[in-house]
C-alpha positions as protocol buffer text, in pm:
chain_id: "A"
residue {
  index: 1
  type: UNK
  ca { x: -803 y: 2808 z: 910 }
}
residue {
  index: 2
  type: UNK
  ca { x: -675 y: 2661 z: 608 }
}
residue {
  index: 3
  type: UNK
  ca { x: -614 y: 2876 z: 286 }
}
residue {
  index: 4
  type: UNK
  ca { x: -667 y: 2701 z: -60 }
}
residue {
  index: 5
  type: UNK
  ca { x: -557 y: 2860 z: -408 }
}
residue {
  index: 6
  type: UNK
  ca { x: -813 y: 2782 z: -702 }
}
residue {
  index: 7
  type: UNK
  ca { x: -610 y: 2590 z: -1021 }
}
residue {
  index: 8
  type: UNK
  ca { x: -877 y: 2459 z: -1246 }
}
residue {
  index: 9
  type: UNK
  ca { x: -1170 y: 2296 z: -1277 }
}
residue {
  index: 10
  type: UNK
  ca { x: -1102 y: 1930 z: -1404 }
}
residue {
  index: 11
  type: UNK
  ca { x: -1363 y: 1749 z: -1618 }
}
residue {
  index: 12
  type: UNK
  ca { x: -1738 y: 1811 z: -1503 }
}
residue {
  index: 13
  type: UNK
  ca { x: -1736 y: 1684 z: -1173 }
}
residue {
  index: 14
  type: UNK
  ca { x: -1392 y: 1810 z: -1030 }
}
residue {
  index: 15
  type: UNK
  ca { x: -1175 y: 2146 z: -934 }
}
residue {
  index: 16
  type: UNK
  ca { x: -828 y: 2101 z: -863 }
}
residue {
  index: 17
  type: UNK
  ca { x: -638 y: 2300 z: -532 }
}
residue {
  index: 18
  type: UNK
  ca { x: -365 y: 2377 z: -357 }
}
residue {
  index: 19
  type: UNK
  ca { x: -417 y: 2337 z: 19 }
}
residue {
  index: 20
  type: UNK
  ca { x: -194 y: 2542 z: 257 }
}
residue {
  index: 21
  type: UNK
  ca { x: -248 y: 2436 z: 613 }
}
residue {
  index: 22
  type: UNK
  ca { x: -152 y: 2765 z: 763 }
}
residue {
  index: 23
  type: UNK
  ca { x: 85 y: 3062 z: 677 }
}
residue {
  index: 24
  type: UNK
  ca { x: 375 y: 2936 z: 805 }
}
residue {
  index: 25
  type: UNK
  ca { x: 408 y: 2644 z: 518 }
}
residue {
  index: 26
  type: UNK
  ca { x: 567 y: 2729 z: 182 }
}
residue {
  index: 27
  type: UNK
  ca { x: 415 y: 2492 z: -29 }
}
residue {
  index: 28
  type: UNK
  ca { x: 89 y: 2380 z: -113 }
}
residue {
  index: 29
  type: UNK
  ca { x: -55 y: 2020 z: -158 }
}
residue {
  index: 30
  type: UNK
  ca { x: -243 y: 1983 z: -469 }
}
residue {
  index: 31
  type: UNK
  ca { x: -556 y: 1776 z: -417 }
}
residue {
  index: 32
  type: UNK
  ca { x: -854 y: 1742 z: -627 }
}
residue {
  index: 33
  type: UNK
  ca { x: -1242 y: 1836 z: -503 }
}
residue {
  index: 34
  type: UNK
  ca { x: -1589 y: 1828 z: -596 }
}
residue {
  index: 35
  type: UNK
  ca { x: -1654 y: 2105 z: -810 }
}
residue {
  index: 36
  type: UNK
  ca { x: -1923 y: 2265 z: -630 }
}
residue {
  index: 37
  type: UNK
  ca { x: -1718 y: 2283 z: -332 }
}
residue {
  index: 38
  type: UNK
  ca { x: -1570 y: 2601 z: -539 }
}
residue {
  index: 39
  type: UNK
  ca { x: -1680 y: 2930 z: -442 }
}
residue {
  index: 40
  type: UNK
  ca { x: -1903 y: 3104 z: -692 }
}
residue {
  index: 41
  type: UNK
  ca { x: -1691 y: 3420 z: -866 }
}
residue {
  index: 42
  type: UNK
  ca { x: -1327 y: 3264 z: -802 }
}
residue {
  index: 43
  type: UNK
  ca { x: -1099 y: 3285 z: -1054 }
}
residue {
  index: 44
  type: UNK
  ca { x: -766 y: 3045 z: -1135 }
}
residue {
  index: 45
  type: UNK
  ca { x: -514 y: 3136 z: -926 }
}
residue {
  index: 46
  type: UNK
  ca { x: -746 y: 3348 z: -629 }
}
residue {
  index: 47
  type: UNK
  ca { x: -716 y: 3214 z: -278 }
}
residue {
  index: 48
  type: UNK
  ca { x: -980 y: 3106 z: -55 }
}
residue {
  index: 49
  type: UNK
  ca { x: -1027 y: 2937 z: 349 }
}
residue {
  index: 50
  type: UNK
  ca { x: -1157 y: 2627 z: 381 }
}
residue {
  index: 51
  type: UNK
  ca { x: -1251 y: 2443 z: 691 }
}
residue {
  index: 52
  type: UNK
  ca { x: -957 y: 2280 z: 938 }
}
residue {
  index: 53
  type: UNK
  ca { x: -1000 y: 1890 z: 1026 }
}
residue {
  index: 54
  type: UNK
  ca { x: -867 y: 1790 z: 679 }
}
residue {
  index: 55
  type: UNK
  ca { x: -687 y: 1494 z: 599 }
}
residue {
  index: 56
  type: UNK
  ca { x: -493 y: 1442 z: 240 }
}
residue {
  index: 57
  type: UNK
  ca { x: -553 y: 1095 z: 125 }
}
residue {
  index: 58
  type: UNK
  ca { x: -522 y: 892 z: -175 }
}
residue {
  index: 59
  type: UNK
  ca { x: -811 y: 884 z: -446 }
}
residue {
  index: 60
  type: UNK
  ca { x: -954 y: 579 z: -513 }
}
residue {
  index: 61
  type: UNK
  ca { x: -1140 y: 434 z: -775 }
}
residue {
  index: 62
  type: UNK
  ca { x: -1435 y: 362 z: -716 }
}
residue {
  index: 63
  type: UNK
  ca { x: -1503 y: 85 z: -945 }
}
residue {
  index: 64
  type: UNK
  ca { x: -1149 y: -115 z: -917 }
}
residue {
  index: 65
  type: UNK
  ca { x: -1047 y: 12 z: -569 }
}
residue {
  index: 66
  type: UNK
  ca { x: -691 y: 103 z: -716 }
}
residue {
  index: 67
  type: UNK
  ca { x: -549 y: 411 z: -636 }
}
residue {
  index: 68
  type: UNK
  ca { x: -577 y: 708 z: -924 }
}
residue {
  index: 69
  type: UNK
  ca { x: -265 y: 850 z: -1043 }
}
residue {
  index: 70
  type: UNK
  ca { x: -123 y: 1086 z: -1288 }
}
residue {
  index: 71
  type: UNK
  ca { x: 48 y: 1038 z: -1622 }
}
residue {
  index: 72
  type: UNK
  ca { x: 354 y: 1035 z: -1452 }
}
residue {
  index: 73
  type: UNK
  ca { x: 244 y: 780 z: -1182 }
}
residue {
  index: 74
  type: UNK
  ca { x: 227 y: 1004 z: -886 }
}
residue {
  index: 75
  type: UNK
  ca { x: -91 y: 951 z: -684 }
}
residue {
  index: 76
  type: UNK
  ca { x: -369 y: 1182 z: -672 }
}
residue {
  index: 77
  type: UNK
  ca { x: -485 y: 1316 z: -397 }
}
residue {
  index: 78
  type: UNK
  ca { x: -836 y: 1423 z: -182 }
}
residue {
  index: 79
  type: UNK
  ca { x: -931 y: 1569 z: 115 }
}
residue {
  index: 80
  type: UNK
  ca { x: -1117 y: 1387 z: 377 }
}
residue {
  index: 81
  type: UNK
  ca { x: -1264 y: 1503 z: 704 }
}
């Protein structure tokens, strides 16, 4: 199973993570989910498992179908199953 570590939550709708896929990887990938998706009682920085199957993929606007980046112009990122 996957292990995630809590950041923040972003703006109402949104909580940002870092997604390990196992143990064996170093680094996380920070991706941004929907806010209830957070367990209740977590704090910044705790760790929790979420579900296998994921893919990382690009966020996309809704409205202009253009990808969402940062300030810096590095995409943002979801998961998808």
């Amino acid at each position: 199973m996957a292990t995630a570590k809590f950041h923040s939550f972003r703006g109402e709708k949104s909580a940002l993570i870092f997604v390990k896929a196992n143990a064996f990887v170093f680094n996380g990938t920070a991706v941004y989910v929907p806010r209830e998706a957070i367990p209740t009682g977590i704090n910044e920085g705790d760790s929790f498992e979420i579900p296998d199957g994921y893919k990382v993929v690009p966020m996309v606007d809704a409205e202009s179908g253009e990808v969402r980046t940062a300030k810096d112009g590095s995409q943002l990122h979801i998961l998808a199953y």
